[in-house]
MARPA-604110 format. One line per field, with one value per residue (C-alpha): residue in one letter; chain; x, y, z. Coordinates in steps of 0.1 Angstrom, whole numbers, plus 2048, in hexadecimal, padded with zeros to 3 digits. Example, Ala and Ser with C-alpha at 12.3 -4.5 7.8 and 13.67 -1.06 7.14 Angstrom:
% residues 2
residuo <- A, S
cadena <- A, A
X <- 87B, 889
Y <- 7D3, 7F5
Z <- 84E, 847
//
This chain:
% residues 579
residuo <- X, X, X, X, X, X, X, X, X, X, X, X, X, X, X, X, X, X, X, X, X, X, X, X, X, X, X, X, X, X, X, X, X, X, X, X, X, X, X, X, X, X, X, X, X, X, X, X, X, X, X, X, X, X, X, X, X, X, X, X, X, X, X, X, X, X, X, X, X, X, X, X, X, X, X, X, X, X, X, X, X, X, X, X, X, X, X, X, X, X, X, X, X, X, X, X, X, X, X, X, X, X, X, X, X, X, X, X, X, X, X, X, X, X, X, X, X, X, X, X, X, X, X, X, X, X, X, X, X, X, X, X, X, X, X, X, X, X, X, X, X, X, X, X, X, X, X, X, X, X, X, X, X, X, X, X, X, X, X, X, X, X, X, X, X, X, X, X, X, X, X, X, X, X, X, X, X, X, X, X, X, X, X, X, X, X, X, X, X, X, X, X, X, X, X, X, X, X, X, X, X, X, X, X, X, X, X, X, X, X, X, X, X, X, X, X, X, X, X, X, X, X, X, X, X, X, X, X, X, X, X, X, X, X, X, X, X, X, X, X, X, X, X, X, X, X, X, X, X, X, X, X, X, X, X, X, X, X, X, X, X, X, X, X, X, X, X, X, X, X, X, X, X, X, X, X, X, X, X, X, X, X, X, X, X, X, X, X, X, X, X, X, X, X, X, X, X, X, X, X, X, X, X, X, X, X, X, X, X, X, X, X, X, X, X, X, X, X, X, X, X, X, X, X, X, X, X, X, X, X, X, X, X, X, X, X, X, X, X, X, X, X, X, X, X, X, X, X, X, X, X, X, X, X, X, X, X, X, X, X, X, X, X, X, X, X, X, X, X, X, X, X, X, X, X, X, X, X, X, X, X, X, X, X, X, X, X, X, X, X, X, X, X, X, X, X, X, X, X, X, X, X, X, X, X, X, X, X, X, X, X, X, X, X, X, X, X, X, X, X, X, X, X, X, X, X, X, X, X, X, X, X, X, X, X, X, X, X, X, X, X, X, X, X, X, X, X, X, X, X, X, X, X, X, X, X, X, X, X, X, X, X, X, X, X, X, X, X, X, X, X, X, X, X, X, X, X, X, X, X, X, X, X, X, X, X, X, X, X, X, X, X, X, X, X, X, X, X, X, X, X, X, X, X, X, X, X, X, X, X, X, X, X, X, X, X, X, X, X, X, X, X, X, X, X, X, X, X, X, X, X, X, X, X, X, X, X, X, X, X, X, X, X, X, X, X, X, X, X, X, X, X, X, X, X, X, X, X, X, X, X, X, X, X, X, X, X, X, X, X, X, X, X, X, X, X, X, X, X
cadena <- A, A, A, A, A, A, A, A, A, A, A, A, A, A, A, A, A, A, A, A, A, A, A, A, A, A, A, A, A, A, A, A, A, A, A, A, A, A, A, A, A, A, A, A, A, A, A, A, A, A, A, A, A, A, A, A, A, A, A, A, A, A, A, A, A, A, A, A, A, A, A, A, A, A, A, A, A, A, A, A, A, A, A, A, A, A, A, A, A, A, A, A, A, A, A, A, A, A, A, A, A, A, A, A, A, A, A, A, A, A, A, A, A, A, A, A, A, A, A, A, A, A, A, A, A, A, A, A, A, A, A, A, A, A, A, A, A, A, A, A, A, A, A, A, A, A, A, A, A, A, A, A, A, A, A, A, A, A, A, A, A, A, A, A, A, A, A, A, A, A, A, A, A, A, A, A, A, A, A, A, A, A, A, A, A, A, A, A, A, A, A, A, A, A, A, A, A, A, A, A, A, A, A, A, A, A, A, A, A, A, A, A, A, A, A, A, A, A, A, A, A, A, A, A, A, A, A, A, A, A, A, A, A, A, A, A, A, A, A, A, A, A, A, A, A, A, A, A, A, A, A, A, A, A, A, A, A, A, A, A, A, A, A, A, A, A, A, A, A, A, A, A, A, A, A, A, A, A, A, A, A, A, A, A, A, A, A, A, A, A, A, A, A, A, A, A, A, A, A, A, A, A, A, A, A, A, A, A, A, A, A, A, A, A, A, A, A, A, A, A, A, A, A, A, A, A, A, A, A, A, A, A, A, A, A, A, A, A, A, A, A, A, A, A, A, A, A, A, A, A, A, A, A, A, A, A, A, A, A, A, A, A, A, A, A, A, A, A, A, A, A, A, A, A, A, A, A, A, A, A, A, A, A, A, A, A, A, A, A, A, A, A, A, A, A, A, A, A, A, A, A, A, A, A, A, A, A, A, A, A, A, A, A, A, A, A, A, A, A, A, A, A, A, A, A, A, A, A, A, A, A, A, A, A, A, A, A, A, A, A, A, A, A, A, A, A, A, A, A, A, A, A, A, A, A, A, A, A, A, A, A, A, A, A, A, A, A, A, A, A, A, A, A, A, A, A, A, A, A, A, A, A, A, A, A, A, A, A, A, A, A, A, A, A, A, A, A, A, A, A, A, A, A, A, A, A, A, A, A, A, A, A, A, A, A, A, A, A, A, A, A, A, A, A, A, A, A, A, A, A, A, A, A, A, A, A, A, A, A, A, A, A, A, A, A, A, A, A, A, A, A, A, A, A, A, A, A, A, A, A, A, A, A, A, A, A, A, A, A, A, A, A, A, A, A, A, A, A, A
X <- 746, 760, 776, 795, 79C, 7AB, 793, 773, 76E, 74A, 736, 729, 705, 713, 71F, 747, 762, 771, 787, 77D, 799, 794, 7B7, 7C7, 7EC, 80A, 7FB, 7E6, 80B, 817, 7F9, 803, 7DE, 7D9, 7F7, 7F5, 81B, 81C, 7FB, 7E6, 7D0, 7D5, 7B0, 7B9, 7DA, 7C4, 7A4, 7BD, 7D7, 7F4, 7F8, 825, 829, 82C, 840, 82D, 82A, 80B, 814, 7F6, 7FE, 80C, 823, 82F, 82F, 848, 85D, 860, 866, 887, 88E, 88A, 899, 8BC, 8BB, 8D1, 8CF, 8A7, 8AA, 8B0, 898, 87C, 887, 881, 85E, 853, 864, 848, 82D, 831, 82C, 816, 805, 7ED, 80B, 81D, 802, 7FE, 828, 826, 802, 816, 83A, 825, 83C, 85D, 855, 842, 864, 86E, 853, 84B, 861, 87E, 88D, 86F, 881, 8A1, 88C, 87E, 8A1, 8AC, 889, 894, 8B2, 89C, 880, 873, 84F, 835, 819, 804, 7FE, 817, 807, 821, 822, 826, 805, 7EF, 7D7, 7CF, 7C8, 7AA, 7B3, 7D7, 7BE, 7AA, 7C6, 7C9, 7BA, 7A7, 788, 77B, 794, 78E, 7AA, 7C7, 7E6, 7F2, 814, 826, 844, 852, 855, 85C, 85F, 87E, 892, 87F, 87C, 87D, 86A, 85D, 86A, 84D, 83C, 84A, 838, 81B, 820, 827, 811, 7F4, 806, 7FD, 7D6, 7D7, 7E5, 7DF, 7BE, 7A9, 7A8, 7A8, 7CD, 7B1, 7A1, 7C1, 7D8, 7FA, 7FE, 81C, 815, 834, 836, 859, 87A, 889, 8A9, 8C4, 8D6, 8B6, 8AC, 8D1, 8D5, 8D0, 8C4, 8A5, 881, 86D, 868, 889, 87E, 877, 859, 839, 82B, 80B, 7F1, 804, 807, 7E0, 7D7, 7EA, 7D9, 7B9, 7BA, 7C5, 7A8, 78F, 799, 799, 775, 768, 77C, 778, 75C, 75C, 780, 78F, 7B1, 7CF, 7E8, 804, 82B, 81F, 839, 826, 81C, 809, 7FD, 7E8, 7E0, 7D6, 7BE, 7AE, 7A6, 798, 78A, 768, 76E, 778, 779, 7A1, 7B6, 7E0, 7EA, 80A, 7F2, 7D1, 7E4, 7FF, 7ED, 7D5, 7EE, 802, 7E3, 7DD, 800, 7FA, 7D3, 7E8, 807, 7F1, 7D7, 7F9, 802, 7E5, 7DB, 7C8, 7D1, 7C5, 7DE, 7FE, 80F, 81C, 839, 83D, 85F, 857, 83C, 83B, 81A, 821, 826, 807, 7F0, 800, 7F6, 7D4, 7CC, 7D7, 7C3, 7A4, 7AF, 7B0, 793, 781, 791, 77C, 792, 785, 796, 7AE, 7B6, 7C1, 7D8, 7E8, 7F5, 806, 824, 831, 856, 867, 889, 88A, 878, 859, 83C, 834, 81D, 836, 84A, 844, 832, 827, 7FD, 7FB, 813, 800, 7E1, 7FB, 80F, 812, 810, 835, 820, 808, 820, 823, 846, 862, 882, 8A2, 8A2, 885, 88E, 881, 892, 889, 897, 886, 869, 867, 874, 85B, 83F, 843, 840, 834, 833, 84C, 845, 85F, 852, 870, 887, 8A9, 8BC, 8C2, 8AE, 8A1, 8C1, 8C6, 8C4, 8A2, 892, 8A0, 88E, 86F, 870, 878, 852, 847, 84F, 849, 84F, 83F, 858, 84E, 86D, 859, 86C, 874, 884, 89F, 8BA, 8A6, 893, 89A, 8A5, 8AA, 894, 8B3, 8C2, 89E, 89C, 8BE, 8B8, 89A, 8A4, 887, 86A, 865, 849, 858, 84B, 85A, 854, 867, 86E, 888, 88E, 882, 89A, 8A7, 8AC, 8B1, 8A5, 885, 87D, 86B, 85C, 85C, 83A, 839, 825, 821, 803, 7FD, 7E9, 7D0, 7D3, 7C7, 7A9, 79D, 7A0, 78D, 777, 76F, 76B, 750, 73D, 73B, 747, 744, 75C, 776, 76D, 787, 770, 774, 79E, 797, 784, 7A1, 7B5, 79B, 792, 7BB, 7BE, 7A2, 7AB, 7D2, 7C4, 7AD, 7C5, 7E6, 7E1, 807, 80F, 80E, 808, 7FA, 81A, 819, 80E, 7EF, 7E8, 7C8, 7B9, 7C0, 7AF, 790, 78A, 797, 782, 762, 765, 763, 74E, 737, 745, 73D, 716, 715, 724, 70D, 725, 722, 712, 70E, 6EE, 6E3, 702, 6F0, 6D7, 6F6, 702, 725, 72A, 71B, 72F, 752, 740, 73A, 75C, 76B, 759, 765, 787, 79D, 7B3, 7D0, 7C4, 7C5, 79C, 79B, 794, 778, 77F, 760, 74C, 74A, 728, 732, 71C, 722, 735
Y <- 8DA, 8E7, 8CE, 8DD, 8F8, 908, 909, 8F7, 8E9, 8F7, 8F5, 914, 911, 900, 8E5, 8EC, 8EB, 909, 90B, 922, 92C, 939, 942, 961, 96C, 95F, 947, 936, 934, 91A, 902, 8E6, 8E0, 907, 910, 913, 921, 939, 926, 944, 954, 97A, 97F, 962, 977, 999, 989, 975, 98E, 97C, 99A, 99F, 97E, 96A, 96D, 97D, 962, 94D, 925, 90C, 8E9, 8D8, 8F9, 8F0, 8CB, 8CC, 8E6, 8D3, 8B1, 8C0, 8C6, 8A5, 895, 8A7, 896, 876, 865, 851, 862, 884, 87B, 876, 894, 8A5, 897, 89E, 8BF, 8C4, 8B4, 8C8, 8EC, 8E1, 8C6, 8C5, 8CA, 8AD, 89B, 8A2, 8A0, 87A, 870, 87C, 866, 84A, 82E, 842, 84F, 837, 825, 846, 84F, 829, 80A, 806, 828, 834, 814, 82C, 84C, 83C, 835, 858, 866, 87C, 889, 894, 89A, 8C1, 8C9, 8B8, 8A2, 88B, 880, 872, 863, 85A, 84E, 875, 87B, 85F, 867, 887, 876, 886, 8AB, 8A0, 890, 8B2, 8C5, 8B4, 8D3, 8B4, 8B5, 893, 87B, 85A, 847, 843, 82E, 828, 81A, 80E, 80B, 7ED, 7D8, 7F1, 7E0, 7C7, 7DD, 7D8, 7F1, 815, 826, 850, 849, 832, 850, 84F, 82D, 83D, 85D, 849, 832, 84C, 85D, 840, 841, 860, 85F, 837, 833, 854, 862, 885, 88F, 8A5, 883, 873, 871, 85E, 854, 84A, 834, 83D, 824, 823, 811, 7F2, 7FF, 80A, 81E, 837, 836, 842, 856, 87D, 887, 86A, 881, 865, 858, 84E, 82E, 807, 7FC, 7FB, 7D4, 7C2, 7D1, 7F4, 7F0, 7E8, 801, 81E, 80F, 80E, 831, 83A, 82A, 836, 859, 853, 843, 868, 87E, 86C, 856, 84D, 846, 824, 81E, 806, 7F7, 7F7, 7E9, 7DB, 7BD, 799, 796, 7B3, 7B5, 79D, 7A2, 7C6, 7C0, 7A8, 7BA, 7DA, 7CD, 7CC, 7EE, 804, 7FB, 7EC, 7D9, 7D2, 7D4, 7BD, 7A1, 7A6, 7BF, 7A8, 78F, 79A, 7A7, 785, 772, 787, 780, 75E, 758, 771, 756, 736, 747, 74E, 726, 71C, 70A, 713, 71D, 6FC, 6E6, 6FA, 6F3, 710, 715, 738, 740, 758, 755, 77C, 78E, 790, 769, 75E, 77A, 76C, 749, 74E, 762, 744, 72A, 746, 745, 71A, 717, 735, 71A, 6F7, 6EE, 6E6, 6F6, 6D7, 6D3, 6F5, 6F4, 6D4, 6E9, 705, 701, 71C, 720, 737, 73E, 719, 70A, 6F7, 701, 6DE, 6D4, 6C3, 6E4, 706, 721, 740, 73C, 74F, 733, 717, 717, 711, 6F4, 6D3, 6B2, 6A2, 680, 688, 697, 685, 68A, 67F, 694, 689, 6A4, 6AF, 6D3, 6D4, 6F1, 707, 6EE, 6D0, 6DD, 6E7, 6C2, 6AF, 6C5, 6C2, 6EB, 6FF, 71E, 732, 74F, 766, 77B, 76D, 790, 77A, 788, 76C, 74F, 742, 735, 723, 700, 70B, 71D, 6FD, 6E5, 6F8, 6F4, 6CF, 6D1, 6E6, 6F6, 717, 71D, 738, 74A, 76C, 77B, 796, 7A1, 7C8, 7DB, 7CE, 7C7, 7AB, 798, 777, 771, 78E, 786, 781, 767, 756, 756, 74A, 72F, 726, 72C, 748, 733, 743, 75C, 770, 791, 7A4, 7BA, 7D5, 7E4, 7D4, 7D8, 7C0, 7A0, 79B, 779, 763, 77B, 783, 7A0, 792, 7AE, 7AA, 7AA, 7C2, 7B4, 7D2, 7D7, 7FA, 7E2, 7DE, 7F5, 817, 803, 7F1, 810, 822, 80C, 806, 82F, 832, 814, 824, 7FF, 7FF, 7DD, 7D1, 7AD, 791, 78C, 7B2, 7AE, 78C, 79D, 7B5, 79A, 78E, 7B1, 7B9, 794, 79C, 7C0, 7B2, 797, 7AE, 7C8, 7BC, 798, 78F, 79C, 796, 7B8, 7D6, 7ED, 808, 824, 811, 815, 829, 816, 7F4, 807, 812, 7F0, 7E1, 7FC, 7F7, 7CF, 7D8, 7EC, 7D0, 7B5, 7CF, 7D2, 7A7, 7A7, 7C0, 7DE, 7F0, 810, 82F, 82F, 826, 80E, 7EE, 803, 805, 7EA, 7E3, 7FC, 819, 80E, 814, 833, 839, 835, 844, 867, 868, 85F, 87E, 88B, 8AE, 8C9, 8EF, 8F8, 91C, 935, 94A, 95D, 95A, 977, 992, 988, 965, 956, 93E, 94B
Z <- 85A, 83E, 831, 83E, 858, 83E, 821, 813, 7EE, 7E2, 7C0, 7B0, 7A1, 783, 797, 795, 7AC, 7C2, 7DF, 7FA, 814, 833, 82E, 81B, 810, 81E, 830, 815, 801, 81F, 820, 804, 800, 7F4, 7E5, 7BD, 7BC, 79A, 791, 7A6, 789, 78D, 798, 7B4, 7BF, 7BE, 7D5, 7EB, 7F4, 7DF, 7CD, 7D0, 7E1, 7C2, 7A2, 789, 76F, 76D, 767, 75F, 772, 754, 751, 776, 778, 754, 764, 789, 771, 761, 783, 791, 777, 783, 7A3, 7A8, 7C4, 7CE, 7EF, 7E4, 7C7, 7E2, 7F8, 7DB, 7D3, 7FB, 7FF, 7DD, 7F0, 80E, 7F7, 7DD, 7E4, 7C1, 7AE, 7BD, 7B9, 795, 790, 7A0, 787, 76B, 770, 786, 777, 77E, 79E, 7B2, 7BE, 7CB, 7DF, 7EC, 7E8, 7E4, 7EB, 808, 818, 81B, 826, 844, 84F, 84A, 858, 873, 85A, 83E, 858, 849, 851, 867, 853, 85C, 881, 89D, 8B9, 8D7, 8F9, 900, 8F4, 8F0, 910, 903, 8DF, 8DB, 8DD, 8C2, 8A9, 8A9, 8A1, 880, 866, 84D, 85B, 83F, 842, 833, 82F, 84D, 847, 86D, 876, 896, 882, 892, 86D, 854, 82C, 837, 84A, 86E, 88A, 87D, 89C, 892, 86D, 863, 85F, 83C, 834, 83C, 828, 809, 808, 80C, 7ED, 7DC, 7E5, 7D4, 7B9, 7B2, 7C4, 7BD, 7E3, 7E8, 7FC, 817, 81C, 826, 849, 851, 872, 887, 8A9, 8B8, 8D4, 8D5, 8C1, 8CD, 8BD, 8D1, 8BC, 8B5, 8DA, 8DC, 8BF, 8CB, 8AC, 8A9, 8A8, 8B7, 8E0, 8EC, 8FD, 8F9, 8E5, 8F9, 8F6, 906, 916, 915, 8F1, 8E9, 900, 8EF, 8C8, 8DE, 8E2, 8C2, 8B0, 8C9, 8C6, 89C, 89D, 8AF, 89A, 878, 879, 852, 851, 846, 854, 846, 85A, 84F, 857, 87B, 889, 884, 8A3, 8A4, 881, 885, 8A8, 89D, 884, 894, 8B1, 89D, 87A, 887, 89B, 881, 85A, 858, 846, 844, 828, 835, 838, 81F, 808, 800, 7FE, 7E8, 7CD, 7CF, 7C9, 7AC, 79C, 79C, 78D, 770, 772, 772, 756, 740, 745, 73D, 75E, 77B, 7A0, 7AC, 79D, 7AC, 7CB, 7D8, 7F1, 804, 813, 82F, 84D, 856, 856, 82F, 828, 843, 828, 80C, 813, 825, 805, 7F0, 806, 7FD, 7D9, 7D4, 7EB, 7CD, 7B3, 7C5, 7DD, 801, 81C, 826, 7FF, 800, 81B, 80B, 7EB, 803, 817, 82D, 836, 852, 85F, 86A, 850, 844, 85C, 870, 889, 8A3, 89D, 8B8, 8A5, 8AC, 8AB, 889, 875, 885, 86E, 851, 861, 857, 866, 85F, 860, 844, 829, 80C, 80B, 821, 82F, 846, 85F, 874, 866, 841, 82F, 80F, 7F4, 804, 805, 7DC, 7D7, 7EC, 7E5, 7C3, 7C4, 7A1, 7B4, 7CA, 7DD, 7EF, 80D, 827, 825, 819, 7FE, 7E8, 7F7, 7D9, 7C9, 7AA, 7B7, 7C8, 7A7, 793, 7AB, 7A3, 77D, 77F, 78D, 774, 74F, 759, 77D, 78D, 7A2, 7B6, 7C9, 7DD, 7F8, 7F9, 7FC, 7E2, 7EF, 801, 7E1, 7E3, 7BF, 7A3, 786, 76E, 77E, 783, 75B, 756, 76B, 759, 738, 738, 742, 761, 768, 781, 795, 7AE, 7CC, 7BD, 79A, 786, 764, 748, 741, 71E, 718, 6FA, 6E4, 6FA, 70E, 732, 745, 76E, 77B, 798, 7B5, 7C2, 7E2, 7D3, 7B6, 7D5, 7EE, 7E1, 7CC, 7EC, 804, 7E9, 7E3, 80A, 80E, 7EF, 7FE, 822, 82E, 854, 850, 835, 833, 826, 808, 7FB, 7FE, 7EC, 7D2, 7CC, 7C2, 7A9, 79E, 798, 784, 773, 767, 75B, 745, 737, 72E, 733, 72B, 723, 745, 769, 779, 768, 761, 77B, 766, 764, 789, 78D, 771, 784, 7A4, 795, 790, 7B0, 7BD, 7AD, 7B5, 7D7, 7DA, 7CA, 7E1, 801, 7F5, 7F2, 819, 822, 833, 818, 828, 80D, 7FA, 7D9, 7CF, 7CF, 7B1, 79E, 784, 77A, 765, 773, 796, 781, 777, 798, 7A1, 788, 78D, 7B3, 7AA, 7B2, 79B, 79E, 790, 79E, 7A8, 7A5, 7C6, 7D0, 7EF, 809, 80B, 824, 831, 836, 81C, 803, 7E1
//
């Protein structure tokens, strides 16, 4: 079978490259994946009836990508900054591509947080062309047939979204479509996956907001959220009708409400290769930040106590990855769960308190803490002074929540508090990193969930870790396809931690997070460390791996890792046999 229904990527007898479409002329101009633009060689416009259809200048790709740059550069406003970029993506797709690898650092919070935040709210207003896949309650029996008419033919990695928890702005029904569009713009360019081996998919079950069930100009189902069995039923048939159409194809999901995050991947992990990146992603990457924080102090994870403001699907995968990471470091399982204390909207998680079954594994007993409080509620500051806290992670969604008082009270613990505001988009960080430093006289190490800027303080420059899940999730979803996993097991998300700690102190040891533009490098070897952990669980499925040492396994990794460039065209021959 061809890779696309539109054209197949062969090797002559030297082994190179070429696209063959089964497309000619006008058409091949509006298929993103095809189109070369003014980058058409002449003999290309001659053999694929382009001849008067496009300007008569020939551009190389740099040629383009400098010229659409100047371009972008005159835009203003994010939003119309990632119109722009997705109006690109939806023409040229390879030139986008190679436009987004060359300005990673600048453009990566336009085409994913903060500003995709403000895209998905405006979906249906800058909605232009169709991509990706929307399931609905319209058309969800006939599953099947609407996953056919997707032209990829090879997909491998699927980020799928109900939409019901968007980033930290909730509900945002048919435009978490966007979520999933970026973040697969982010496996390619940051995690090596071809964009034909990639598919964003929308689970419109409905919005729970009025005002888009009401508004006439909403593109999604104008009704109430489905929920219980009618919910699971609807995934059910989504990943049933995935598993026959792609059968190699890994799927992330992504932005799902707590409940069902975690109800989600449990019920499919073993069924088709999954992960949420909510709950593993996150708390992979935070993990990460702080084995870099506690190497640059000079202690280890195991001596920190660690409070975590927020008890969403992102601060349960933050902790449970920290209980992995102290258990890692010697603890036992119960020591762990002594050093981590988990807050909600109410306050320290407690036993004698009603949770909701995913909090209650991170609860503790009020008669065994080794600190005392006056009211049977125990809120944030409390909890940093009585736990003696070094570390303090935001994932609770409230602008300013870590005030000064609260960062103060964790340096009275501690020289050099560790302090991770990571709540996005932001306008909802709990803290900005300036006022963190001030507070601490620049002893802080601080990283956020967003960019910001670097702090000048005192004379010193302090750069702002970015704690950013795209450190994890293009490595481990590449790393999962080139292993064939048929499961992604907690130990190969915990070993993207490890491999993205690793790979900072190695070559960014003065720093908490690679900087951005170091993405693909970070993922190669996020990548190639899971790929090793898969072939130690045993679901690693593709031949010849486990042969492989360390080396040749980045190699390995390396030489699949897709990059932009313009393949040139051979048009298929008139018997129908191979060029």
């Amino acid at each position: 079978m061809p890779l696309t229904a539109h054209y197949d990527v062969r090797r002559d007898a030297a082994g190179h490259r070429y696209l063959e479409p089964f497309v000619r002329g006008f058409d091949l101009t509006r298929i993103p994946l095809l189109n070369k633009g003014t980058a058409f060689t002449e003999e290309e416009r001659e053999a694929l009836g382009l001849d008067g259809l496009i300007a008569p200048q020939v551009d190389s790709l740099e040629t383009l990508v400098d010229r659409l740059y100047r371009d972008y550069v005159r835009v203003q406003e994010p939003l119309d900054k990632h119109v722009f970029l997705r109006d690109l993506q939806d023409r040229n797709e390879v030139l986008f591509y190679a436009l987004l690898a060359a300005h990673v650092e600048e453009m990566l919070p336009v085409v994913y947080t903060p500003t995709v935040g403000l895209a998905v709210q405006q979906f249906s207003r800058i909605y232009r062309v169709p991509r990706g896949l929307v399931l609905s309650t319209r058309d969800i029996d006939r599953a099947e047939g609407t996953l056919a008419n997707v032209p990829l033919n090879d997909v491998r990695i699927i980020v799928a979204t109900d939409s019901s928890a968007i980033l930290g702005i909730g509900d945002q029904g048919f435009g978490g479509l966007g979520i999933s569009i970026g973040k697969l713009s982010l496996y390619v360019v940051a995690g090596g996956v071809g964009p034909d081996k990639t598919l964003p998919v929308e689970l419109d079950v409905g919005t729970n907001r009025q005002d888009l069930i009401d508004d006439p100009d909403y593109l999604g189902v104008h009704h109430r959220r489905l929920t219980g069995d009618e919910y699971l039923a609807f995934v059910d048939r989504f990943v049933e009708a995935t598993r026959r159409r792609y059968p190699k194809a890994i799927i992330q999901w992504e932005d799902f409400s707590r409940d069902a995050a975690f109800t989600v991947l449990e019920r499919y992990r073993k069924v088709v290769p999954s992960f949420n990146d909510d709950i593993q992603g996150t708390g992979a990457v935070v993990l990460a930040g702080l084995l870099n924080a506690c190497r640059l102090k000079g202690e280890r994870l195991r001596d920190q106590r660690i409070v975590v403001h927020g008890a969403g699907a992102g601060g349960i995968g933050v902790t449970d990855a920290l209980r992995r990471g102290l258990m890692r470091d010697g603890l036992s399982d119960e020591e762990a769960r002594a050093r981590l204390f988990v807050l909600d909207q109410t306050g320290l998680l407690l036993r004698d308190r009603e949770l909701d079954g995913y909090k209650r594994p991170y609860a503790h007993d009020s008669a065994t803490l080794d600190f005392t409080y006056a009211d049977r509620a125990l809120g944030l500051l409390e909890t940093v002074q009585g736990a003696g806290a070094t570390i303090l992670v935001g994932l609770s969604g409230v602008a300013g929540a870590f005030g000064e008082d609260v960062v103060r009270a964790v340096q009275a613990n501690t020289r050099q508090p560790i302090v991770f505001p990571l709540s996005n988009p932001t306008a909802h960080c709990e803290a900005l990193p300036e006022d963190v430093l001030r507070w601490t006289n620049g002893e802080a190490l601080v990283a956020t969930g967003s960019p910001f800027h670097p702090v000048e303080l005192g004379g010193r420059t302090h750069p702002i870790g970015q704690g950013n899940n795209a450190f994890i999730f293009p490595g481990l979803g590449f790393g999962a396809i080139l292993a064939g996993a048929r499961e992604i097991t907690d130990e190969m998300v915990l070993e993207a931690a490890y491999a993205l700690a690793d790979y900072t102190g190695r070559e960014h040891p003065e720093r908490l997070y690679p900087p951005v533009a170091d993405l693909p490098g970070a993922s190669v070897e996020v990548a190639a460390r899971v790929i090793r952990q898969a072939l130690r669980d045993g679901v690693a499925q593709e031949p010849g791996l486990g042969e492989l040492d360390d080396p040749a396994l980045t190699e390995r990794v390396r030489a699949k890792f897709w990059r932009p460039k313009y393949l040139p065209f051979r048009a298929p021959r008139a018997d129908g046999a191979r060029s």
